[in-house]
C-alpha positions as CSV (number, residue, x, y, z in Angstrom):
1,X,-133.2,-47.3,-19.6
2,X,-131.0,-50.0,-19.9
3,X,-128.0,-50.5,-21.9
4,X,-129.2,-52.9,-24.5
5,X,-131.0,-51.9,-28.0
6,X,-134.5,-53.5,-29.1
7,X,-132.7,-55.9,-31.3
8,X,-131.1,-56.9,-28.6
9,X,-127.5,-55.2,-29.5
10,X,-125.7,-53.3,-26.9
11,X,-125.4,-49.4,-27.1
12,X,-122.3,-49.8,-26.9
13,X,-121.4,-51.9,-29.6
14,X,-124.1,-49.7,-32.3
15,X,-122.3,-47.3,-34.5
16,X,-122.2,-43.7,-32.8
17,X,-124.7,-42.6,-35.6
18,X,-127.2,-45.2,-35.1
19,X,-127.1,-45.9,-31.3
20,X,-129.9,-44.1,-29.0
21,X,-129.2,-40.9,-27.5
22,X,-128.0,-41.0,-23.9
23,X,-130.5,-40.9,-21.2
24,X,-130.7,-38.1,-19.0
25,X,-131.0,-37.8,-15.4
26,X,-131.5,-34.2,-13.7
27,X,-130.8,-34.5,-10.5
28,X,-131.4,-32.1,-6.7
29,X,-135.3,-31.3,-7.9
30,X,-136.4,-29.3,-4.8
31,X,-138.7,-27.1,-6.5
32,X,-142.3,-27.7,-8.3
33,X,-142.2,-24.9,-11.0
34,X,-138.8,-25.8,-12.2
35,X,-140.1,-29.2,-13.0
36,X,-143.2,-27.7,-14.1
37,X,-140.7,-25.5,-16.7
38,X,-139.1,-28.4,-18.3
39,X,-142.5,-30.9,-19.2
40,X,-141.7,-30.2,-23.0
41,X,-137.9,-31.7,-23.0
42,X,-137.0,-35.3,-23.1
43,X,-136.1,-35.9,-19.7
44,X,-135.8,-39.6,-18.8
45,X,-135.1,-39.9,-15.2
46,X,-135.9,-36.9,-12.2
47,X,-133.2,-37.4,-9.4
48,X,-134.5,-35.6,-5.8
49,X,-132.3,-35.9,-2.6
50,X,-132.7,-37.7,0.5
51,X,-129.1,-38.0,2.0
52,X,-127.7,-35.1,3.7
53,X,-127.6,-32.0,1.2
54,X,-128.1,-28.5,0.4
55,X,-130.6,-30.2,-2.0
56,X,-132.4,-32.2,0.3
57,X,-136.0,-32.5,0.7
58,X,-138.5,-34.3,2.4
59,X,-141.0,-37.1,1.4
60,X,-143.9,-34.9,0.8
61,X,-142.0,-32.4,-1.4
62,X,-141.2,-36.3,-3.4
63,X,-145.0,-36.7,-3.6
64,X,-145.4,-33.4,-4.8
65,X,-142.7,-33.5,-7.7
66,X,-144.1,-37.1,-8.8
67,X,-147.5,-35.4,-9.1
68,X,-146.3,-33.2,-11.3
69,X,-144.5,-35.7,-13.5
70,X,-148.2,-37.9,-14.1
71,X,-148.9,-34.5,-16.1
72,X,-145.9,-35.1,-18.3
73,X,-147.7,-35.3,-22.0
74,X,-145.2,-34.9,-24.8
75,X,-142.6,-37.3,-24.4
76,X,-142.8,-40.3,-21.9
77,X,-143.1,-39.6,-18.1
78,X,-139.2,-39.4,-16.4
79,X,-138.7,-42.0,-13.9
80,X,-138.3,-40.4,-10.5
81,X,-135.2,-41.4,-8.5
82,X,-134.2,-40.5,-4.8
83,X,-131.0,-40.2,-4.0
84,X,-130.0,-42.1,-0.4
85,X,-126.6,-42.4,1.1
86,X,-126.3,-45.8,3.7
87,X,-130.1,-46.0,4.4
88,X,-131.6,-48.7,6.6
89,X,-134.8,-50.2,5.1
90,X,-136.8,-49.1,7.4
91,X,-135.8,-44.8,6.4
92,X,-136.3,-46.1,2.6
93,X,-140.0,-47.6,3.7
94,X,-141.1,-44.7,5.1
95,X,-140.1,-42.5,2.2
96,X,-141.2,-45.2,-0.6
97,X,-145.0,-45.0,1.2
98,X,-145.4,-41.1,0.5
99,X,-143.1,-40.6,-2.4
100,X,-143.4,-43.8,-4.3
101,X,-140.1,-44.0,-6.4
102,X,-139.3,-45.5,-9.1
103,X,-135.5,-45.7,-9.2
104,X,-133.6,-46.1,-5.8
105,X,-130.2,-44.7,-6.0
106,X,-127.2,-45.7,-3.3
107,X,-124.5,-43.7,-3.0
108,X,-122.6,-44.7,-0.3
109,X,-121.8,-48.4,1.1
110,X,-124.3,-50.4,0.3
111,X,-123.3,-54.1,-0.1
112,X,-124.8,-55.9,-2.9
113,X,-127.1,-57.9,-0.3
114,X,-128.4,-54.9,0.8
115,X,-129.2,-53.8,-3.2
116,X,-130.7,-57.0,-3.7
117,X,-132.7,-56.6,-0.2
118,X,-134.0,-52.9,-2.0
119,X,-134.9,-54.7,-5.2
120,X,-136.8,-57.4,-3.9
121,X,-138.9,-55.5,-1.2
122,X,-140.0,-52.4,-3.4
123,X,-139.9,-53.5,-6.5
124,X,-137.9,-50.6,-8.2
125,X,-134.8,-50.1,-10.3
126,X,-131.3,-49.8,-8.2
127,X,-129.2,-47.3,-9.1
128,X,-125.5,-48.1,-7.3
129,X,-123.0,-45.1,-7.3
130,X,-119.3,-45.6,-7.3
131,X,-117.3,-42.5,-6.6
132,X,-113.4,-42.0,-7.4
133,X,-110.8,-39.2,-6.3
134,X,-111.0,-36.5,-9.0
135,X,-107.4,-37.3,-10.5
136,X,-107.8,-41.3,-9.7
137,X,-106.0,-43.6,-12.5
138,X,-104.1,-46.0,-13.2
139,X,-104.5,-50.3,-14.3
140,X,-104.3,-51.2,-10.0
141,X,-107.1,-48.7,-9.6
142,X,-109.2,-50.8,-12.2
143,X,-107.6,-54.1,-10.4
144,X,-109.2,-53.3,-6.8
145,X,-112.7,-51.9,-9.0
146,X,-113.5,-55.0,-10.7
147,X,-113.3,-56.5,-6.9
148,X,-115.8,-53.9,-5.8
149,X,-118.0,-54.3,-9.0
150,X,-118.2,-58.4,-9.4
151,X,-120.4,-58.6,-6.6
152,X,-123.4,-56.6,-8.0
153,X,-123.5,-57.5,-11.3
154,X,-127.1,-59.2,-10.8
155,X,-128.7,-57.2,-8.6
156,X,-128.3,-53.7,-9.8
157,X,-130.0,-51.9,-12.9
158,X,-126.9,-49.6,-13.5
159,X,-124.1,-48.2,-11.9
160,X,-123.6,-44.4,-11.5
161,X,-119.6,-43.2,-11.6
162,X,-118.9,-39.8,-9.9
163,X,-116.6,-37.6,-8.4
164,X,-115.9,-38.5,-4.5
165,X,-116.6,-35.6,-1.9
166,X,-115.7,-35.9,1.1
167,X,-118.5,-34.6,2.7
168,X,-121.3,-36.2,0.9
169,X,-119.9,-39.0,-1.2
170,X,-121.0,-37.2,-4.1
171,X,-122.6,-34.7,-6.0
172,X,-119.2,-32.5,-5.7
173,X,-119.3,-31.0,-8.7
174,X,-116.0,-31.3,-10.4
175,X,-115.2,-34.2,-13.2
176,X,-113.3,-37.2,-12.5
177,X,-110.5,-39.0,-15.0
178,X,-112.5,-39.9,-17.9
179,X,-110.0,-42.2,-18.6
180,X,-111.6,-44.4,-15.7
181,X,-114.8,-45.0,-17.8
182,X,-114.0,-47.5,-20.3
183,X,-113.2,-50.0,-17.6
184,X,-116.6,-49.5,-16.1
185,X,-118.1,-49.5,-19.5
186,X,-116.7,-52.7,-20.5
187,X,-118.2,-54.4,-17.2
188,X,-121.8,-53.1,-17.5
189,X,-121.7,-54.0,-21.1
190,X,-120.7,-57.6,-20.5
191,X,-123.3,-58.1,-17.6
192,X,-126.0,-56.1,-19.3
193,X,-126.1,-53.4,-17.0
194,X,-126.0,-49.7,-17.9
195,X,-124.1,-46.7,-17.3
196,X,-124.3,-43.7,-16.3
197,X,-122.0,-40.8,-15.7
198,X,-122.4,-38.0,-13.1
199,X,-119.5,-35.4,-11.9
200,X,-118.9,-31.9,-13.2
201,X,-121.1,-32.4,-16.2
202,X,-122.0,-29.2,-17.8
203,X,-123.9,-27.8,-21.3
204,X,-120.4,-27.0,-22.5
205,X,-118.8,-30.7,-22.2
206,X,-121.3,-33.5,-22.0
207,X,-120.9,-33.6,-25.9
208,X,-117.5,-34.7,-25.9
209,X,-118.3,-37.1,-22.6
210,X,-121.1,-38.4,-25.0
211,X,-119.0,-38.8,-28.2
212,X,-115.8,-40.0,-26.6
213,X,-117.4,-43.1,-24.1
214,X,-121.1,-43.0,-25.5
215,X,-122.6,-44.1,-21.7
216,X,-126.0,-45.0,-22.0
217,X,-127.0,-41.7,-19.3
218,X,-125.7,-38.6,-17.9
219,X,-126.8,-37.6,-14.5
220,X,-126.0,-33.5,-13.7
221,X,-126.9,-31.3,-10.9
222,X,-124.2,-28.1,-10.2
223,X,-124.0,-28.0,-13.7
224,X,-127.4,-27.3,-14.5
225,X,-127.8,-23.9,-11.9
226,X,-127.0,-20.7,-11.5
227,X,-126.4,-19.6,-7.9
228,X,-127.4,-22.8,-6.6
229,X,-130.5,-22.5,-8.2
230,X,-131.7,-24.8,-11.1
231,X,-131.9,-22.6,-13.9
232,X,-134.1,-23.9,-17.0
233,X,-132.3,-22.3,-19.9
234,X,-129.0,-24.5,-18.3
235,X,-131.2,-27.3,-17.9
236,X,-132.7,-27.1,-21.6
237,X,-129.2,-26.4,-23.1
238,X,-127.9,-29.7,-21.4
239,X,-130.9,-32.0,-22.8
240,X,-130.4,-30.6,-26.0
241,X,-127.1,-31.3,-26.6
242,X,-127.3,-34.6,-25.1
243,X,-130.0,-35.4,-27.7
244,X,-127.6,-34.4,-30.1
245,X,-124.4,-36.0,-29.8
């Protein structure tokens, strides 16, 4: 996924009825047969976690989920994406030899050097995360962004916005201002870089997310369980109505 059209037109810039439907990352995979459960939707990307979580998992449980995507038959194969938080390259090495990812996705403070470091030595896309307080806003906040943004803008495949939490980053489960994204989408559609959107995302609003700042993905976890269990009817409501905005 990436934010530009096959004629070479940005998503952005495409009339809401014409432009592709978003892509969609589920994210916090942990478990085989809820991945098994959703081979008939149009999942593009599989997020699992390797930072510090409730939703953590190890490399061989990676391998295993990857296994089960190569069995994906009806639409194409997700990407699968590991979530990291301030690795060295040595911790991503020894993951990337068992669970062979396709997407690496940063979520703390990693400096575009070290993004471009990732890129060049495994060959993957880079995801880069950049979290906000949940009521964040205002034009200085967008002043001191574009500081914290100029310097990736050729090294990473898209940037991820989403709530901060204090104990992991991310992953928090509550929305941030909205208001925030049009900034953001303005800089990834000027460097060609796409978008996604993560934080508090839900079957009941990523509609109006969708057809209010039309970001080229939405990334969910929370929103997608039921007692901090991924729950397939959640996740199958959520694709859905993505597909459908």
């Amino acid at each position: 996924m990436n934010a530009f059209n096959h004629d070479g037109t940005n998503s952005r810039d495409v009339d809401l009825r014409t432009r592709p439907a978003a892509a969609v990352k589920i994210c916090g995979l942990q478990d085989v047969e809820v991945l098994k459960s959703m081979i008939n939707l149009p999942v593009d990307y599989v997020g699992v976690v390797f930072a510090p979580s409730r939703r953590r998992i190890t490399p061989e449980q990676g391998a295993e989920l990857r296994t089960v995507l190569l069995d994906w038959t009806m639409f194409d194969r997700p990407k699968l994406a590991g979530v990291f938080v301030n690795p060295t390259l040595e911790e991503l090495e020894s993951i990337m030899q068992i669970s062979r990812l396709d997407v690496i996705q940063l979520h703390g403070q990693e400096s575009p050097e070290f993004c471009e470091q990732v890129k060049q030595r495994f060959g993957t896309e880079v995801f880069k995360a950049f979290t906000f307080p949940k009521d964040e806003t205002g034009s200085l906040a967008d002043d001191t962004a574009l500081l914290a943004l100029d310097p990736y803008k050729n090294v990473v495949d898209a940037i991820l916005l989403d709530t901060f939490d204090p104990l992991y980053g991310g992953g928090s489960g509550k929305t941030f201002a909205w208001e925030r994204i049009p900034f953001y989408a303005e800089w990834a559609r000027k460097h060609g870089i796409a978008l996604f959107v993560a934080g508090g995302l839900q079957p009941d609003n990523v509609q109006q997310l969708i057809q209010t700042y039309a970001p080229d993905g939405v990334d969910v976890s929370s929103g997608v369980e039921s007692e901090g269990v991924k729950d397939i009817a959640k996740i199958t409501a959520f694709v859905e109505r993505v597909k459908q905005a």
